[in-house]
Residue, then its C-alpha position, 0 to 999 in steps of 0.5 A: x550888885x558887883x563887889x570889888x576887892x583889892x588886897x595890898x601887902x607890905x612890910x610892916x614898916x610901910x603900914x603907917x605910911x600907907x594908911x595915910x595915902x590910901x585915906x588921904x590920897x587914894x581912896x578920895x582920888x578912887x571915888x572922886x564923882x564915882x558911886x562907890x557903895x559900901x566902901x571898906x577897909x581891912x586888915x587881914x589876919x595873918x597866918x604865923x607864916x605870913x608875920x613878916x608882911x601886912x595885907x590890907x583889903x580895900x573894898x565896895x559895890x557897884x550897881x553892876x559890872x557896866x558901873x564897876x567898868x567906869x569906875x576902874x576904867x577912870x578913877x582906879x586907872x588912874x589911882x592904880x598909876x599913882x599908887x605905884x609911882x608913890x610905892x614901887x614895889x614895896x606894896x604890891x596888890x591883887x584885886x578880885x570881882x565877886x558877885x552877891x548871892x542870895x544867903 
């Protein structure tokens, strides 16, 4: 099992705006016809220093890294280019491969 992470940070005042695209847009354009296993979304705490921004941490499994690869070859392709034709900079985004481990 393969977790994927993507953190996106913004302004506080495109929080609203961008909670409705990733669940009206982004998310059903991400996991159109994938197999997207526990798919999740976070806000993340802030530290004091951190207060002028918002992160939000969009997150799944895949079965395996040959499953992670067709999803974000296909579907994150392509919702990665929409995302940032909607946004610009003004939300930004950095993702992270995790493998499970046994506790």
């Amino acid at each position: 099992m393969i977790a994927y992470n993507t953190t996106f940070i913004m302004r506080p005042s495109e929080e609203d705006t961008f909670l409705t695209y990733l669940r009206t847009e982004y998310i059903p354009m991400l996991s159109e016809g994938e197999d997207l296993l526990n798919l999740s979304l976070k806000r993340i705490q802030p530290h004091e220093a951190d207060a002028d921004s918002i992160s939000l941490a969009l997150s799944f499994d895949a079965v395996d890294e040959e499953c992670l690869m067709q999803i974000l070859l296909s579907n994150g392709s392509k919702a990665a280019t929409h995302l940032t034709e909607r946004f610009g900079e003004s939300v930004v985004g950095f993702s992270t491969l995790m493998h499970h481990l046994p506790l």
